[in-house]
FIRORO-440454 format. One record per residue (C-alpha): residue in one letter; x, z, y. Coordinates in nm, 2 decimals, always signed. Layout:
N
aa / east / up / north
a / X / Z / Y
...
This chain:
274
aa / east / up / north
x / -1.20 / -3.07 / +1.54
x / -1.38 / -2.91 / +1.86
x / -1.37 / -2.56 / +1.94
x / -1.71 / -2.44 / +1.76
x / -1.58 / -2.57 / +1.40
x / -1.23 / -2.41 / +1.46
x / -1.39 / -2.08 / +1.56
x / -1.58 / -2.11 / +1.28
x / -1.33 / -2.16 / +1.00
x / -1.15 / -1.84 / +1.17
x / -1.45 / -1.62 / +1.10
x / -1.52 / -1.79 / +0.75
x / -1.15 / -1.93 / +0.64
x / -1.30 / -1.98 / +0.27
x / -1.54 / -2.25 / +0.44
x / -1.21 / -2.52 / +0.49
x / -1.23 / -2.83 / +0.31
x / -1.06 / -3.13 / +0.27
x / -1.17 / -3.28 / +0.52
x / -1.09 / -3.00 / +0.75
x / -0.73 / -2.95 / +0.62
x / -0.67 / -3.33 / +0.73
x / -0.77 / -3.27 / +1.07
x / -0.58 / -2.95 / +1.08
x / -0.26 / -3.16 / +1.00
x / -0.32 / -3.36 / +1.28
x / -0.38 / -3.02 / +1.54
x / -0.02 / -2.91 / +1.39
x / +0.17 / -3.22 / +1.41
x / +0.07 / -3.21 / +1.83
x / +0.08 / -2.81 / +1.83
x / +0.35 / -2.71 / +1.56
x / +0.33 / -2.35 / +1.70
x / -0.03 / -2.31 / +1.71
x / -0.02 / -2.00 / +1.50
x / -0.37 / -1.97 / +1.39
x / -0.42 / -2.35 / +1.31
x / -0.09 / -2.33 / +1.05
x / -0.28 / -1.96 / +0.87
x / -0.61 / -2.16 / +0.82
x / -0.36 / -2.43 / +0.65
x / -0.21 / -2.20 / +0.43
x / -0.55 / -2.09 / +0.33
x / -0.69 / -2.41 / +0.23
x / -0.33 / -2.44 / +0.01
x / -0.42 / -2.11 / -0.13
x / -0.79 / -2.22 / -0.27
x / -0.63 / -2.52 / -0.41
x / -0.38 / -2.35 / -0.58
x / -0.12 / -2.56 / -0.43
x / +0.24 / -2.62 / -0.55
x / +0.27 / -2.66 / -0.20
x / +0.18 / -2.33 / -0.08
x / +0.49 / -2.13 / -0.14
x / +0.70 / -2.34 / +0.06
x / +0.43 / -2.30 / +0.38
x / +0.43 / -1.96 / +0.33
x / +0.80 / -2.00 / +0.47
x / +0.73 / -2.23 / +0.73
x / +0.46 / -2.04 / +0.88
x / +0.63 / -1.73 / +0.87
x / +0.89 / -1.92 / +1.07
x / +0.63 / -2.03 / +1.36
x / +0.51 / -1.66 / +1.31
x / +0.56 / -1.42 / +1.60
x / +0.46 / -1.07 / +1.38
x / +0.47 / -1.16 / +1.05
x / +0.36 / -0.82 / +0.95
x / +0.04 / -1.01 / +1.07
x / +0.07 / -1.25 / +0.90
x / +0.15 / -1.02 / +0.60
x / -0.18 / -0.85 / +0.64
x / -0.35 / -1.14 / +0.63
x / -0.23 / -1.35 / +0.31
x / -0.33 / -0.97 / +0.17
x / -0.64 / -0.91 / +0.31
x / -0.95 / -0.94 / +0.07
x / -1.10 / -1.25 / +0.27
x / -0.80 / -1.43 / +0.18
x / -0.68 / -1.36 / -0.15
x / -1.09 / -1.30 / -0.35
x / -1.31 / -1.53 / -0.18
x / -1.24 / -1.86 / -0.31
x / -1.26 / -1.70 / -0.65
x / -1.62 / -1.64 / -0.66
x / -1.76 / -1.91 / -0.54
x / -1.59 / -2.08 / -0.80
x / -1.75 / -1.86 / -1.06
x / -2.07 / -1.93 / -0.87
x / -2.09 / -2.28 / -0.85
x / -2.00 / -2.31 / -1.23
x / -2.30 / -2.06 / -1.28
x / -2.48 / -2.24 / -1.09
x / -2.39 / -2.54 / -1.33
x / -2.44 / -2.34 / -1.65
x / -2.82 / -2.28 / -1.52
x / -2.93 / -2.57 / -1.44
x / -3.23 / -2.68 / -1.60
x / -3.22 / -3.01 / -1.78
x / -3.55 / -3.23 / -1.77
x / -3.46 / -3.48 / -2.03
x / -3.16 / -3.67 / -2.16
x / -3.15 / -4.07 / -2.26
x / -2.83 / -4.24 / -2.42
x / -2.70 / -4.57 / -2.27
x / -2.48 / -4.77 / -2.50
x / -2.28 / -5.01 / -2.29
x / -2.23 / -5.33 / -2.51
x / -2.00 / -5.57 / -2.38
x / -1.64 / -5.76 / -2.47
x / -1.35 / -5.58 / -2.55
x / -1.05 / -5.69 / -2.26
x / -0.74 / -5.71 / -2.39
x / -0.50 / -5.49 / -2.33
x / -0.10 / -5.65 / -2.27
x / +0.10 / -5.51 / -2.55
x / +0.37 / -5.40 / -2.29
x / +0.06 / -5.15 / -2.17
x / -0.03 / -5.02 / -2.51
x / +0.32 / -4.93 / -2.57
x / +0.32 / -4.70 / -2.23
x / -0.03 / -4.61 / -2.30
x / +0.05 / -4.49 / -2.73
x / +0.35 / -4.33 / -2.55
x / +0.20 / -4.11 / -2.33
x / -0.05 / -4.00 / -2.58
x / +0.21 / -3.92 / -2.85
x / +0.47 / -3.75 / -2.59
x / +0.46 / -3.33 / -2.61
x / +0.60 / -3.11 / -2.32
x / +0.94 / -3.02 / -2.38
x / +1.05 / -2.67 / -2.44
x / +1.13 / -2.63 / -2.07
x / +0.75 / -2.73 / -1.95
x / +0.63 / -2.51 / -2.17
x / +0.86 / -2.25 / -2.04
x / +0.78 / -2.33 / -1.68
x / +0.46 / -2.35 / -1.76
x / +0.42 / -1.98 / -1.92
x / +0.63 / -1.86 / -1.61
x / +0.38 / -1.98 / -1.32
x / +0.68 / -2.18 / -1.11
x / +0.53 / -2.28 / -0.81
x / +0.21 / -2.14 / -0.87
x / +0.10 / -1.95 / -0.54
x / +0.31 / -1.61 / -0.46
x / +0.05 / -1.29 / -0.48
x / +0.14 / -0.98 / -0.26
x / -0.02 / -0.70 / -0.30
x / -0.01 / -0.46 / +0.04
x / +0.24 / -0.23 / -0.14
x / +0.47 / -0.49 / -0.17
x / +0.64 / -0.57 / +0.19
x / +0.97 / -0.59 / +0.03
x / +0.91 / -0.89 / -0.20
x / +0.76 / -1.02 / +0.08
x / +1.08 / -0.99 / +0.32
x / +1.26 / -1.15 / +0.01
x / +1.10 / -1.43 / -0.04
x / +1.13 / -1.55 / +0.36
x / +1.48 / -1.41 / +0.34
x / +1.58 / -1.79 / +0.38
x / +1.39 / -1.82 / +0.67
x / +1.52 / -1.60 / +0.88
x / +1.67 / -1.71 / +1.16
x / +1.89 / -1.52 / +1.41
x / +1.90 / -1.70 / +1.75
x / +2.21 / -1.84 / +1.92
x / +2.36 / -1.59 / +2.21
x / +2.52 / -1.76 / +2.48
x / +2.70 / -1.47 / +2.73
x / +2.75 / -1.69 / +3.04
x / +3.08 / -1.60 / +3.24
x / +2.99 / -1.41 / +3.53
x / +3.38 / -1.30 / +3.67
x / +3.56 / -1.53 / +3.89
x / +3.84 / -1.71 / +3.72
x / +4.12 / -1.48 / +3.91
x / +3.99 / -1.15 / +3.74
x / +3.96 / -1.31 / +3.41
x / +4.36 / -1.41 / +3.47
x / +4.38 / -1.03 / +3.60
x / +4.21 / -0.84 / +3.27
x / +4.43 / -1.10 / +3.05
x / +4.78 / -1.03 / +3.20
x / +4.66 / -0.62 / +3.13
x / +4.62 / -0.71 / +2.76
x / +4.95 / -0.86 / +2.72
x / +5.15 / -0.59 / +2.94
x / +4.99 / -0.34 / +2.66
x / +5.12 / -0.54 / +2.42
x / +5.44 / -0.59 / +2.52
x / +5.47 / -0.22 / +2.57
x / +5.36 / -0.15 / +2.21
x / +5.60 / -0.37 / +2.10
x / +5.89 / -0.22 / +2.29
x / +5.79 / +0.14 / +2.15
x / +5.88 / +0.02 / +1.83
x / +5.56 / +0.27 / +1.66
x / +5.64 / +0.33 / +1.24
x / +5.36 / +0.40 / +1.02
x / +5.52 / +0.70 / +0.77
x / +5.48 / +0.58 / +0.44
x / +5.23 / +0.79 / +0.18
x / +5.42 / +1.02 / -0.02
x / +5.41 / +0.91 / -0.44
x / +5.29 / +1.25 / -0.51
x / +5.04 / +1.29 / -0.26
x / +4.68 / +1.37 / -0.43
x / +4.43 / +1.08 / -0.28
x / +4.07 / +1.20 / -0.28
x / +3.85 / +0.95 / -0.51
x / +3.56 / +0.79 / -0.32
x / +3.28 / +0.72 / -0.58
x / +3.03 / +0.43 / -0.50
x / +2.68 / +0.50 / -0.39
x / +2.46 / +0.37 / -0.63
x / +2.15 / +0.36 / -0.46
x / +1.81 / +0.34 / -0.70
x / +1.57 / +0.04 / -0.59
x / +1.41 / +0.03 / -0.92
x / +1.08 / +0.17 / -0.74
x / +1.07 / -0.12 / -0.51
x / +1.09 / -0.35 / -0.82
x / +0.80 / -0.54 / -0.92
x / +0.61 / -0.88 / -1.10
x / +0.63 / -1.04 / -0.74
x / +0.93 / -0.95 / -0.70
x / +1.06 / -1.09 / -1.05
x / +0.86 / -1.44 / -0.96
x / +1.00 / -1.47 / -0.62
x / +1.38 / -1.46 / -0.76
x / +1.25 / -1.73 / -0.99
x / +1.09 / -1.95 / -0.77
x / +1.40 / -1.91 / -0.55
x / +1.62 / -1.99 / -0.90
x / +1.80 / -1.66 / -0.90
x / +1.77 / -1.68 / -1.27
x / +1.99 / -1.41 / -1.32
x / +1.83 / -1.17 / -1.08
x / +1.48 / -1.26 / -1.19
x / +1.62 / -1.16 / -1.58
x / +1.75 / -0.82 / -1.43
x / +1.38 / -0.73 / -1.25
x / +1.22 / -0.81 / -1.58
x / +1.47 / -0.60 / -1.76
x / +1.43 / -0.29 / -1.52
x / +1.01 / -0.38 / -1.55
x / +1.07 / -0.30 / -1.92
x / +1.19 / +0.02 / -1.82
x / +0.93 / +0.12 / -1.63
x / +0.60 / -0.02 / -1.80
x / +0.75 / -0.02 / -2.19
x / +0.42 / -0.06 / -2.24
x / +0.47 / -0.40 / -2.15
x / +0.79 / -0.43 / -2.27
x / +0.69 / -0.74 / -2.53
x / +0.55 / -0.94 / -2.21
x / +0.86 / -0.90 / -2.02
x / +1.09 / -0.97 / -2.30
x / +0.91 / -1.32 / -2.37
x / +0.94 / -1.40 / -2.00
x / +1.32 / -1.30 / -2.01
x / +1.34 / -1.58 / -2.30
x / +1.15 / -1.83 / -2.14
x / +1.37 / -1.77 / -1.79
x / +1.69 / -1.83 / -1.99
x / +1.53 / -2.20 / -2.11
x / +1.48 / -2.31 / -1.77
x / +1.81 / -2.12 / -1.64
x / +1.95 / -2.35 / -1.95
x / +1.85 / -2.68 / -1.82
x / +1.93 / -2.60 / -1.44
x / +2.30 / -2.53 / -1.45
């Protein structure tokens, strides 16, 4: 990849193909910190719907310097709409084509026989339905691309929660060895001191009155929403992921139906995980 078709693809991210997410590999694998190289990546993921994108969106928000860049991005109407259309387009384009004339072809040859052991594997496949926990998985969207909305930086933060990494502080020793020996006989003089002042702690009295100190409960049911619900099940926090739907009932009851089946089908796959 030269420097035109790069700049390109940053003006017009929706243009990366195949081919272009290949080579884009290869520019990571000798740059892993080349910020713009790994967005374009996640792009391509996005159009393809990958099962692979959630777990980039982590990655590159590691190599990220501002991810409330990168934030702005993955929300941004050129990244989230585009690929959208032109799907819609080319299948109208499809749908409109004119058709000249049709002929049938009829292929007439020998049948090659197929090895039993294959038929059986083949009649199995056909005959074999999803389990109640595909279908469950399936209904709930797991690994299915994560969709923020801009309003929705606090799903975001929890989904790279994981990611966050605080860096190692190493406080090199500046002070000669004498005055660390110095400061450390001062601690243990004051301690020895303490020790010979013999200090009592009065007890509390039985009848005193102790003033009660209630919990703060602090409301984040505002911050709750359907992203935020899918990110604590694509991170298996089944429980948690039950408890957004059941506040979501609260506040759309509306939808109350939807987010009830979704509270079933999370209990299936919570089922089968444990």
């Amino acid at each position: 990849m030269n420097l035109t078709d790069f700049t390109y693809l940053l003006n017009k991210p929706e243009a990366i193909n195949d081919r272009y997410a290949d080579t884009l590999d290869n520019v990571l694998s000798a740059f892993p910190y080349f910020q713009s190289a790994r967005v374009l990546k996640l792009k391509h993921l996005y159009n393809q719907d990958s099962f692979n994108y959630n777990y980039a969106l982590k990655v590159c928000a590691a190599y990220t310097t501002d991810r409330s860049v990168l934030f702005d991005f993955i929300t941004s109407d050129s990244f989230v709409a585009v690929q959208k259309g032109l799907y819609e387009k080319k299948l109208e384009e499809l749908m409109n084509m004119n058709v000249v004339g049709s002929e049938i072809i009829v292929v007439e040859g020998k049948k090659s026989e197929i090895d039993p052991l294959e038929q059986s594997i083949l009649t199995s496949i056909k005959e074999a339905t999803p389990t109640e926990e595909q279908k469950a998985e399936e209904k709930l969207a797991i690994g299915k691309p994560l969709e923020f909305s801009r309003n929705e930086k606090h799903s975001f933060q929890e989904w790279l929660q994981l990611s966050r990494l605080k860096p190692i502080v190493r406080e090199e020793t500046t002070q000669p060895i004498a005055a660390i020996d110095e400061n450390k006989k001062k601690k243990l003089e004051l301690i020895d001191k303490f020790i010979e002042n013999n200090p009592k702690i009065s007890p509390i009295a039985k009848d005193a009155v102790l003033p009660a100190i209630e919990p703060i409960a602090e409301d984040t049911s505002h911050l709750m929403t359907e992203t935020l619900a899918r990110v604590y099940l694509e991170q298996k926090k089944y429980s948690k992921a039950i408890q957004a739907y059941e506040i979501l009932i609260l506040k759309y009851p509306e939808k109350s139906s939807f987010f009830a089946d979704r509270i079933s089908d999370i209990k299936i796959v919570q089922q089968n995980n444990n």
